[in-house]
C-alpha positions in Angstrom: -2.9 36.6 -2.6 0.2 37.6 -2.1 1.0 34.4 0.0 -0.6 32.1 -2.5 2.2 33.0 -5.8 4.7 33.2 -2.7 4.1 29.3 -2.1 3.4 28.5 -6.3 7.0 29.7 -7.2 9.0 28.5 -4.1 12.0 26.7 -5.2 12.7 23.5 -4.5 15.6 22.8 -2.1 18.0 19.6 -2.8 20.8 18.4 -0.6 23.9 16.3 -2.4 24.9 14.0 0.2 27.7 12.2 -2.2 28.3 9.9 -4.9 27.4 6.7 -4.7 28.2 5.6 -8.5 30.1 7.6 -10.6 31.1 5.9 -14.0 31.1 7.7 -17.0 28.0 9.9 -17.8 26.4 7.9 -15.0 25.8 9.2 -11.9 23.7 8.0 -9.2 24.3 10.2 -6.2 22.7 10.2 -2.5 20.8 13.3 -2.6 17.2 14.7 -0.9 14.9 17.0 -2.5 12.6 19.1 -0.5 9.9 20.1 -3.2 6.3 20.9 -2.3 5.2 17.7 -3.5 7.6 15.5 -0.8 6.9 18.3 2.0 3.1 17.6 1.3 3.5 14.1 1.6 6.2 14.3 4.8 3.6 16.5 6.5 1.0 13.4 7.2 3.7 10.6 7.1 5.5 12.5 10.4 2.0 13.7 12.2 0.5 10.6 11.9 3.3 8.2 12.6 4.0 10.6 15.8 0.7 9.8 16.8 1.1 5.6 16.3 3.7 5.9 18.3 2.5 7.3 21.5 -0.3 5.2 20.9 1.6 2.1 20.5 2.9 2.8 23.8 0.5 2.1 25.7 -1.5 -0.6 23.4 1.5 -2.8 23.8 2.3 -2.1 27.0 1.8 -5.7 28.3 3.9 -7.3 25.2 7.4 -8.3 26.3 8.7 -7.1 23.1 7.3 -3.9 23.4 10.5 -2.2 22.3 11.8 -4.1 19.5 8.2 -2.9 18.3 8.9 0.6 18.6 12.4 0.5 16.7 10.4 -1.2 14.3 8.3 1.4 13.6 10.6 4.0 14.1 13.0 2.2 11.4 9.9 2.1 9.3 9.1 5.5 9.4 13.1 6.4 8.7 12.7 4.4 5.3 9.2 6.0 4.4 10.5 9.3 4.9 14.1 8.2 2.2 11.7 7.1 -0.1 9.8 10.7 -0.2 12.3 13.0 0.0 14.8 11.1 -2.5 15.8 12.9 -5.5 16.4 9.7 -7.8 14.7 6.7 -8.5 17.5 4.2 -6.9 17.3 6.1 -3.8 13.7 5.9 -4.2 13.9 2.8 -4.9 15.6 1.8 -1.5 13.1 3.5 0.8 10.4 1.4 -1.5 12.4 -2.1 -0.4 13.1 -1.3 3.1 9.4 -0.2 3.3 8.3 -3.6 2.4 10.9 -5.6 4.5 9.9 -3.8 7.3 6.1 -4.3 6.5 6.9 -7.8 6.6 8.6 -7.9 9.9 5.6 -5.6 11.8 3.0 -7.7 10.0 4.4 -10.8 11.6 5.5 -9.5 14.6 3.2 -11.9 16.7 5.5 -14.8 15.3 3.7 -17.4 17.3 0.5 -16.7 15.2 0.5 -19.2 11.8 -2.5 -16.6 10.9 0.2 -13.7 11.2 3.0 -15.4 9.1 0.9 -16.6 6.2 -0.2 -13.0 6.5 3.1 -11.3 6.5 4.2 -14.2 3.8 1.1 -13.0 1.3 2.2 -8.9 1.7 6.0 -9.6 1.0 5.6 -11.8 -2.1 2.4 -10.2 -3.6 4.9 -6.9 -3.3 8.1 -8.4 -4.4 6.5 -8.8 -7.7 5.7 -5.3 -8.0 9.6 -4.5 -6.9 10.1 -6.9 -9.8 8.6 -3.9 -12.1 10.1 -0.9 -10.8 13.2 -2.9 -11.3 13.0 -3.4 -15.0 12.0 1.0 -15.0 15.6 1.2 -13.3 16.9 -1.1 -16.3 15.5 1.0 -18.6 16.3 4.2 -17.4 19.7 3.2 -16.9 20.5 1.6 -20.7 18.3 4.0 -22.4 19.2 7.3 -20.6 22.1 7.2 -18.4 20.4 8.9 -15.7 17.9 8.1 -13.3 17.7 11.2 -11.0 13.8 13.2 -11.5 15.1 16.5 -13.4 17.0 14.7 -15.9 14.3 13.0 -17.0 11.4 15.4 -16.8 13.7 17.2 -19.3 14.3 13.8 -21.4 10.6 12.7 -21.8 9.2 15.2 -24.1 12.5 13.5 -26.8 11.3 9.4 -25.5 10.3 6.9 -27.8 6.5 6.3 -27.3 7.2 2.3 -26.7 10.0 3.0 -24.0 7.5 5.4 -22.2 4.6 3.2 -22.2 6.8 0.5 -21.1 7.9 2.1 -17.6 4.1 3.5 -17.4 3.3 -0.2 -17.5 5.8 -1.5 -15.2 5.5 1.6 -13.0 1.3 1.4 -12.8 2.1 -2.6 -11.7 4.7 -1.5 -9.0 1.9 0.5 -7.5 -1.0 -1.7 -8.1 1.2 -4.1 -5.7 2.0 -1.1 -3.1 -1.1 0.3 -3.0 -3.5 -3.0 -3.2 -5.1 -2.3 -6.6 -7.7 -5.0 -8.0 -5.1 -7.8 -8.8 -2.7 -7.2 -6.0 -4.9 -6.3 -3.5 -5.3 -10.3 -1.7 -2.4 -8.8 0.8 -4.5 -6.1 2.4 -7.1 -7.5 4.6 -4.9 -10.5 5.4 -2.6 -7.8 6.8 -4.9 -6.8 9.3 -3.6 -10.0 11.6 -0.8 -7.5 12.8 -1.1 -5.7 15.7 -3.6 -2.5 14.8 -0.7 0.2 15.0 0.6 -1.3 12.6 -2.3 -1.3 10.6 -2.6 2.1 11.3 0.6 3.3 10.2 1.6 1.4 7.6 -2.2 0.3 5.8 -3.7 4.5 6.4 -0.4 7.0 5.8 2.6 5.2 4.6 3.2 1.9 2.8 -0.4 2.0 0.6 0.1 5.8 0.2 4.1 4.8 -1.7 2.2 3.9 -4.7 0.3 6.9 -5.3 3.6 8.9 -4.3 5.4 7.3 -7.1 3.4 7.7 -9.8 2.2 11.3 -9.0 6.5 11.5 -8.5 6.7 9.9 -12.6 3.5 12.1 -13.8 6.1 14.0 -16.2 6.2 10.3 -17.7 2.4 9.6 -17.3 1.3 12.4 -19.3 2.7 11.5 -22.7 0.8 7.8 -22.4 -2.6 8.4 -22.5 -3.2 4.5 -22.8 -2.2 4.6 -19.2 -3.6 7.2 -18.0 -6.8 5.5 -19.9 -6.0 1.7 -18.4 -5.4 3.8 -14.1 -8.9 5.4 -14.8 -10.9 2.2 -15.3 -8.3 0.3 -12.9 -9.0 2.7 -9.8 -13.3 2.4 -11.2 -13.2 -1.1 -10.9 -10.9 -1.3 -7.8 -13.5 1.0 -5.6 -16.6 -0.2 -6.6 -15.6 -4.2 -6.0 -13.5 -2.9 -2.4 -17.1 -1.2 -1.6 -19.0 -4.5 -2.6 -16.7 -6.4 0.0 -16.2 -4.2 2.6 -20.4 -4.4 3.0 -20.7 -7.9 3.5 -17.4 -8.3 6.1 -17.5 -8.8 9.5 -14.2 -8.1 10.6 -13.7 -4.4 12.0 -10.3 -4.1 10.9 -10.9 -5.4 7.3 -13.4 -3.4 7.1 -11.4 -0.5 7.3 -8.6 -1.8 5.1 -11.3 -2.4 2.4 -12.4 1.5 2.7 -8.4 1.9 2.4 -8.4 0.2 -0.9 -11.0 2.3 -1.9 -9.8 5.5 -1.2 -6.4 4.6 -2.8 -8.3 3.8 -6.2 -10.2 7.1 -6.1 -6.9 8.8 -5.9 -5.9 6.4 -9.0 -9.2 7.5 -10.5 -7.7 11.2 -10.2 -4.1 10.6 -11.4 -5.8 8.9 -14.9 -8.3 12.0 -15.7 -4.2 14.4 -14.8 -5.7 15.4 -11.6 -2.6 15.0 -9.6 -2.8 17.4 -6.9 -6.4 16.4 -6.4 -4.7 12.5 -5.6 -2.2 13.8 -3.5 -4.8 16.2 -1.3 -7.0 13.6 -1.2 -3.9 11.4 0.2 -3.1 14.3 2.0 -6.8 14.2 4.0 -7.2 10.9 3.9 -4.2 10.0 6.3 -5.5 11.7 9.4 -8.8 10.5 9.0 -8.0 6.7 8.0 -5.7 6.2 11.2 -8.3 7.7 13.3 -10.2 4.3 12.3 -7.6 2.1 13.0 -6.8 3.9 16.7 -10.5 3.6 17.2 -11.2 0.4 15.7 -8.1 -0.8 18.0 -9.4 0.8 21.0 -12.6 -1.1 20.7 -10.4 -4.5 20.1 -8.2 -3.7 23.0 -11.1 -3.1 25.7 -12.1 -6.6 25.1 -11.3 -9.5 27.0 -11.1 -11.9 24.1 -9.6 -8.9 21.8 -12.1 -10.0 18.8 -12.3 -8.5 16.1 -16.0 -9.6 14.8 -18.5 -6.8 14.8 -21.6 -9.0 14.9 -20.0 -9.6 18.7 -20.0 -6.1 19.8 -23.5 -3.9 20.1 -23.9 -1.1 22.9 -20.7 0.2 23.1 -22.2 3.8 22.9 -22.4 3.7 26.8 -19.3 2.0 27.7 -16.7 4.0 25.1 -17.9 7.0 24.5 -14.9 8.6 23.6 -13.7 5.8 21.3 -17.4 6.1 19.3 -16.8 9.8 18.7 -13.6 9.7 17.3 -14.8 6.7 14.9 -17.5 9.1 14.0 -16.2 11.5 13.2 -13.5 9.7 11.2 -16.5 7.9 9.4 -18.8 10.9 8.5 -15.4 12.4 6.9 -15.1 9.1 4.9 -18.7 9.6 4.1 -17.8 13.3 3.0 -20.2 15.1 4.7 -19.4 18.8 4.1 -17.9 20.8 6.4 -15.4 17.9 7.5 -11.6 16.8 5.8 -12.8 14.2 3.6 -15.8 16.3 1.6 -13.2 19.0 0.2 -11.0 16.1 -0.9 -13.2 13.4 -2.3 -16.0 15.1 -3.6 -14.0 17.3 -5.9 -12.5 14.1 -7.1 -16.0 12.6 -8.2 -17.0 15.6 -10.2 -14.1 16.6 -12.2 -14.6 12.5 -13.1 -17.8 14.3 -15.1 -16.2 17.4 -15.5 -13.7 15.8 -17.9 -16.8 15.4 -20.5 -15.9 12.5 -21.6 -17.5 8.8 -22.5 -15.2 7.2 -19.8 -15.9 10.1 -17.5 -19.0 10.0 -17.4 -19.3 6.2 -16.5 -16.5 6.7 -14.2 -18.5 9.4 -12.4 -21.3 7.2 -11.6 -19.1 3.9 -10.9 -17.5 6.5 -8.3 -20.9 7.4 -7.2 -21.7 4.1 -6.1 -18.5 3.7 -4.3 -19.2 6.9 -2.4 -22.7 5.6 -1.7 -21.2 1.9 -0.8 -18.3 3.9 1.5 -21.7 5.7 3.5 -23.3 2.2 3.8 -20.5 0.4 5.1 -19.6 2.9 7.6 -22.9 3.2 8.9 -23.2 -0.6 9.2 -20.1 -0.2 11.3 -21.1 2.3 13.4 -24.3 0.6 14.1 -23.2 -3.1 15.0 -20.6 -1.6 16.8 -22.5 1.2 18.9 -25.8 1.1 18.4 -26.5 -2.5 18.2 -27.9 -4.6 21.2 -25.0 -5.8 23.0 -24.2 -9.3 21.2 -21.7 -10.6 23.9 -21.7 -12.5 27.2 -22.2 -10.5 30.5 -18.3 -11.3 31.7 -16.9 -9.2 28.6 -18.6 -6.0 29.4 -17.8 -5.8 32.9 -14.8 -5.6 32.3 -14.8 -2.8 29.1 -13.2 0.7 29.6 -11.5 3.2 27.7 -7.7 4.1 27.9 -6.3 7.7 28.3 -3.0 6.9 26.6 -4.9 5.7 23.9 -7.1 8.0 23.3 -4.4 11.3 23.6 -3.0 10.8 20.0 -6.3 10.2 18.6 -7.2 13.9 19.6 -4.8 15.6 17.7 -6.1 13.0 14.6 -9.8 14.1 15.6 -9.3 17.9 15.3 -7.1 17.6 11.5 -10.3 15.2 10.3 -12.5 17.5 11.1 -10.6 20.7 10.3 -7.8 20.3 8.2 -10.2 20.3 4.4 -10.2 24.4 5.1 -6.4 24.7 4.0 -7.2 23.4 0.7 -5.8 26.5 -1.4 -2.9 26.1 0.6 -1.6 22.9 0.5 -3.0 22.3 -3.4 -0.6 25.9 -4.4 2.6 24.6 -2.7 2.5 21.5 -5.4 0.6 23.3 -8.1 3.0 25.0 -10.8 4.9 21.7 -10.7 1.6 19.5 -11.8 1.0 19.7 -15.6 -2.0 22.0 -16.7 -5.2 20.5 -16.0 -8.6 22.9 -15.8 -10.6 19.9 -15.0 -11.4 21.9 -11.7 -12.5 25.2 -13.8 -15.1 23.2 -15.3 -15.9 21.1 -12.3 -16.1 24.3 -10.2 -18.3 26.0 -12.6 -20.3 24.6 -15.4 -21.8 21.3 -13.3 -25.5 21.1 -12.8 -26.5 21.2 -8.8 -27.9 17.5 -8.9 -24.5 16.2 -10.6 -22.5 17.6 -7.4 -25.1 16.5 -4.8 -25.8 12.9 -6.2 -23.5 11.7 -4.0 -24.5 13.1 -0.9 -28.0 12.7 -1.2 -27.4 8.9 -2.2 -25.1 8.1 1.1 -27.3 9.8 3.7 -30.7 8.7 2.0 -29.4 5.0 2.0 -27.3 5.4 5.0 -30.9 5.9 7.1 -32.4 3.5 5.0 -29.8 1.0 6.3 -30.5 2.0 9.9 -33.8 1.3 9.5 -33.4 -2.3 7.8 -31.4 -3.2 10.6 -33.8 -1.9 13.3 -37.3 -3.2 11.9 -37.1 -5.3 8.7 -33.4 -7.2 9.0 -33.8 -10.7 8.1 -30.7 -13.1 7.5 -30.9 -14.3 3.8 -28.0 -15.3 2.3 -27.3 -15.6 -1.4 -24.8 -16.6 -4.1 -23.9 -13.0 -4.0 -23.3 -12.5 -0.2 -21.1 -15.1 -0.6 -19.3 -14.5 -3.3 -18.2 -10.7 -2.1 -18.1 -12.3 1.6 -15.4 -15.1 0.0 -13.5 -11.7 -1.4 -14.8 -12.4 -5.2 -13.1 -15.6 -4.5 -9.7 -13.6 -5.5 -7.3 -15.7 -3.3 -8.3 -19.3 -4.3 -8.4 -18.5 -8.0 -4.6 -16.9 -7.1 -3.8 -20.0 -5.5 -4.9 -22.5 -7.7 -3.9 -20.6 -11.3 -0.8 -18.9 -10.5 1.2 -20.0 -6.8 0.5 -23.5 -6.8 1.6 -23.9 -10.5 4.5 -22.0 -9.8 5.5 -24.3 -6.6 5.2 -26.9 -8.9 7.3 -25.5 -11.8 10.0 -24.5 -8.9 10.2 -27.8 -7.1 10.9 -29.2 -10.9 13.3 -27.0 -11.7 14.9 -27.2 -8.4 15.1 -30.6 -8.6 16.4 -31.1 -12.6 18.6 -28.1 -12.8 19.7 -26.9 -9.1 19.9 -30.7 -7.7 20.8 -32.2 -11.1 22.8 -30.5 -13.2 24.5 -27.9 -10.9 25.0 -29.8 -8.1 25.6 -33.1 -9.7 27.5 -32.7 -12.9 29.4 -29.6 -12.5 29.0 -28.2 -8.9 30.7 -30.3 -6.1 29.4 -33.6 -6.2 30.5 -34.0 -9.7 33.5 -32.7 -9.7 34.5 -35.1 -6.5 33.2 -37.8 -8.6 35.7 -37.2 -11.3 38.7 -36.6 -9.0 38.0 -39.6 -7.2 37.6 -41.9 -10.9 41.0 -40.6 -11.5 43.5 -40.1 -8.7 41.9 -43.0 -6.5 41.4 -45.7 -8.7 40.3 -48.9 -7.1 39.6 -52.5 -8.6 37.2 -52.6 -11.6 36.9 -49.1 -11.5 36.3 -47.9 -15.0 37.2 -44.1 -16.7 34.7 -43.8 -19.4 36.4 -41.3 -22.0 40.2 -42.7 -21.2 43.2 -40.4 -20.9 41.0 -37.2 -22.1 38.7 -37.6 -19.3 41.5 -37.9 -17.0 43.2 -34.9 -18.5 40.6 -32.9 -17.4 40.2 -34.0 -14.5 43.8 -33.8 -13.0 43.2 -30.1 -14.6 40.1 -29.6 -12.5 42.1 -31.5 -9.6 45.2 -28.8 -9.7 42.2 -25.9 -10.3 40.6 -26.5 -6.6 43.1 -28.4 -5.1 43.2 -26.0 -1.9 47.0 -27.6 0.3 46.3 -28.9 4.1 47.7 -26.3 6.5 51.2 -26.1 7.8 51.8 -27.7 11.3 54.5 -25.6 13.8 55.8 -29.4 15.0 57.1 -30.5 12.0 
């Protein structure tokens, strides 16, 4: 007990590095704060980034670049680890920008790939508009208070204009919804997955997604006095989970498969930060990073022991007998995605879902049951996994599994990742108390804990491992390909990206290539940039024969003026 206050009153530690602007009663300093919350965060960012590396190792062992690979991540994993312990936005706000350049660059780090660079091309601009957003929150915070550093303005907010407030909410919410690949946002995610897979395992499980969730939990002293928000993240992170669920069932690609369950996870976190459950988002974040890389590793194992390296499920089946090793650690990673209790992801999740009815409210209450059937979805899709994958009959030609076998390297980080998905949900108390006096006072859990009805807390289990076997038993007696309109529509991604491209990028090529060529190539460049002003110089001091100065001596006036202005003299020559 003792141990437990000892952690809920610890002090937070800050470290001023310096000044970097200093004008008035502005001040903008490089400093680090080493609070629970950041600690909690840095705790999976460094295990499971650790881990990506020394698998990385040996997965691109055979790449001539292997190296520049490995700074890559390590540079990565430098900026993550600014933005999390920063003790001001603008710092904050630097980690957040590197994060994404560097996404960019380990996205497309197969340059030779088209697939790759549109993919990279789609994460960096799809995020640049959310940097666009927390932008305009640095704006604000810098006319309106003169401060942008986190204690300031937790003391400031209770004294802020309602409007200002909502308007960083706003902006803040549509910074993350970019990050984190909220419904709206979210077309960057699965095109992502054409990177290599650690990649996808460190930056789409632990880090870059996770930024999102880390800010806003960060800005919660801003959240709580908008309830409009906190109203618009709850149906936001609904939405996002159930239609992520609904496309992660009907996709074949192992990898996107897993960054749909990603998306989900992130908008059940959302779900928690909108009902004030903030330490419930960030232990769920907290859980969900050990268990979400073990995927990836997995899912890249599988990849990796292919000849062809494909990523299509419905071309693997049997793989039980060939990786054994590589089937329990996906497993295990998936029954803690499923929550089944006694593993990491049940004391995370589930405790999420029922505080969602625990709130007793109208929104709650429909929220619970959308989260339900995400939950139930998250079983289903994992199971369908697991069975193409392993249980399936082998879908391939003879020549690919000859040739399959598992990797030692690989499969030494993935350990460590096996034993915190399986074990690390016991240190709940612990990690929830080192961030708890610092959340604002929510009992959501009180009522949760006690005053739910046993069938309300169940529902969810009893739906995923009834329908789980269900599935298993479609596929093994009464499977029958049928498609439909709405196969294909959630198989097309609810048709997200060409709707993006036909209402929003290809108008806005259009209105750039106009503007670029009236205002940029017209009147910049040819009336006042360079080419006009050579124009005029030449009308007046190199008049030739039926040359003609339209506005006479005024013209030329202005022109000798502009002539003397830019005139730059030739060099001197040492001969003469």
């Amino acid at each position: 007990m003792f141990q437990y206050f000892y952690y809920m009153w610890e002090e937070p530690m800050r470290i001023h590095l310096g000044d970097w602007v200093n004008l008035g009663d502005i001040n903008i300093s490089y400093g680090i704060m080493l609070d629970s919350l950041s600690m909690t965060v840095m705790m999976p960012v460094g295990i499971v980034t650790m881990c990506v590396l020394l698998y990385a190792i040996e997965y691109m062992s055979h790449d001539p670049k292997r190296n520049t690979f490995l700074i890559m991540l390590s540079v990565f994993a430098i900026f993550m680890t600014m933005l999390v312990v920063s003790d001001n936005y603008i710092m904050m706000f630097i980690g957040w920008e590197f994060v994404g350049v560097m996404s960019y660059l380990l996205i497309s780090f197969w340059s030779t790939r088209i697939a790759a660079m549109k993919a990279a091309l789609s994460a960096i601009l799809l995020n640049r508009m959310g940097d666009t957003f927390f932008m305009l929150v640095l704006c604000i915070l810098l006319k309106d208070f003169h401060a942008v550093d986190f204690e300031t303005l937790e003391m400031l907010a209770p004294s802020m204009q309602p409007l200002t407030i909502f308007s960083m909410c706003t902006f803040l919410l549509t910074a993350a919804t970019a990050k984190s690949a909220q419904l709206g946002l979210h077309a960057w995610l699965t095109h992502a997955m054409e990177g290599p897979t650690p990649v996808s395992a460190l930056l789409h499980a632990a880090t870059m997604v996770c930024a999102g969730v880390y800010v806003l939990v960060r800005s919660y002293f801003l959240m709580q006095y908008s309830s409009t928000m906190l109203f618009v993240m709850c149906w936001l992170g609904g939405m996002t989970t159930l239609v992520s669920g609904l496309m992660a069932m009907v996709t074949n690609d192992i990898k996107r498969v897993i960054a749909l369950s990603t998306m989900s996870q992130l908008s059940i976190m959302v779900l928690a930060m909108g009902i004030s459950s903030y330490d419930l988002a960030m232990y769920h974040l907290y859980c969900h990073a050990f268990f979400k890389a073990l995927l990836f590793m997995g899912a890249g194992s599988v990849i990796h022991s292919y000849m062809s390296e494909t990523q299509d499920m419905r071309k693997y089946g049997g793989l039980i007998n060939y990786l054994p090793f590589s089937y329990t650690a996906i497993l295990m990673a998936s029954l803690s995605l499923m929550a089944i209790p006694g593993l990491t992801g049940y004391y995370s999740k589930d405790i999420i879902i029922e505080s969602l009815y625990g709130t007793y409210t109208f929104s709650g209450y429909v929220l619970y049951y959308i989260a339900v059937g995400s939950a139930t979805l998250t079983s289903l899709y994992s199971m369908r996994l697991l069975y193409l994958t392993f249980y399936n009959n082998p879908n391939s030609n003879k020549a690919s599994y000859q040739y399959i076998h598992e990797n030692i390297y690989m499969l030494m980080p993935m350990i460590m990742l096996m034993v915190y998905s399986m074990f690390m949900g016991f240190n709940r108390d612990n990690v929830m108390a080192h961030y708890g006096m610092q959340m604002p006072a929510n009992n959501n859990f009180i009522e949760t804990e006690f005053t739910l009805p046993w069938y309300i807390k169940l529902l969810p289990l009893m739906l995923g491992l009834s329908l789980s076997l269900l599935l298993v038993y479609i596929y093994e007696y009464a499977y029958k390909v049928r498609p439909s309109m709405i196969h294909n529509y959630f198989n097309n991604k609810i048709y997200f990206d060409q709707l993006l491209n036909n209402i929003v990028i290809r108008k806005t090529l259009v209105f750039g290539g106009y503007t670029n060529k009236k205002i940029e190539n017209g009147l910049l460049l040819k009336m006042f940039g360079s080419v006009g002003i050579s124009k005029a110089l030449r009308y007046v001091n190199g008049p030739h024969k039926g040359t003609y100065v339209p506005y006479g001596p005024h013209y030329m006036f202005i022109t000798n003026l502009l002539y003397l202005f830019f005139y730059i003299p030739p060099p001197k020559s040492n001969y003469f």
